[in-house]
N, C-alpha and C positions, 0 to 999 in steps of 0.2 A: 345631959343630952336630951332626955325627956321634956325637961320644962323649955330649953333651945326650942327644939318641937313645937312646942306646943304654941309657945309665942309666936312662931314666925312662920304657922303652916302655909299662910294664905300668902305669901309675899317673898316666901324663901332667904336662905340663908348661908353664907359663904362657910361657915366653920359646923355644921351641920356632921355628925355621923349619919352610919347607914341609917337606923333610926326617924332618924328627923325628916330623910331622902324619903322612905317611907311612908311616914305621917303626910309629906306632901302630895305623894303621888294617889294616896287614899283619900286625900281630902277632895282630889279632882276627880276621881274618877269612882268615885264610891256610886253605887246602882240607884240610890234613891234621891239625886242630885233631880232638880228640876227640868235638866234638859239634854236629857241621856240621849245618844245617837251611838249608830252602831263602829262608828269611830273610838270613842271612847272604851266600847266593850272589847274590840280588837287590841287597843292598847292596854289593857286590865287584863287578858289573857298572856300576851309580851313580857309581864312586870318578873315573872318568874325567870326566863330565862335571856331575857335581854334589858336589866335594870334601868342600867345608864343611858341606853338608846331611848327608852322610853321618858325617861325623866326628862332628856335635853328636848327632846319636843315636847312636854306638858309644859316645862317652862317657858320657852317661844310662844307658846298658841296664850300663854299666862300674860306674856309681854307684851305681842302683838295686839289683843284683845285693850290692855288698857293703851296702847298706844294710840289702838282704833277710838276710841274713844277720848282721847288728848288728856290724859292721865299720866301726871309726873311719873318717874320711875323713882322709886324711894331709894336710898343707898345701898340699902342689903339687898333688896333684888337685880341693881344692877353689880354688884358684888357674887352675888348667885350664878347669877349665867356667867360672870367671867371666871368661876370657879369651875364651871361644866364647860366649858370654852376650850380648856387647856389643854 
């Protein structure tokens, strides 16, 4: 589950434990990211008591962001959100 993690923080992962859900939500919203807003601090306060709500939108704003940009969707990440989808 760890090394899962670890590989696929930034791109997400359909077979992911809690673990991995975690590593990704920490890798986005961690405080000394280069472009913190108080969005992200609002959703890093969330992560405690509404996990999954917050993850389906880190991965959206994740998706959207390279779509805004004309950026393939790789298979595991469109596999990810159809795993949070369900």
């Amino acid at each position: 589950g760890v090394l899962d993690a670890v590989r696929y923080h930034s791109v997400g992962y359909a077979g992911w434990d809690r673990v991995g859900r975690m590593l990704y939500l920490a890798d986005y919203l961690e405080p000394g990211r280069h472009h913190p807003d108080a969005r992200r601090a609002k959703q890093a306060k969330r992560v405690g008591h509404e996990p999954d709500a917050v993850l389906r939108e880190i991965a959206r704003e994740r998706i959207a962001y390279g779509l805004g940009k004309n950026w393939p969707l790789l298979p595991e990440t469109v596999a990810f959100w159809n795993s949070l989808a369900q």
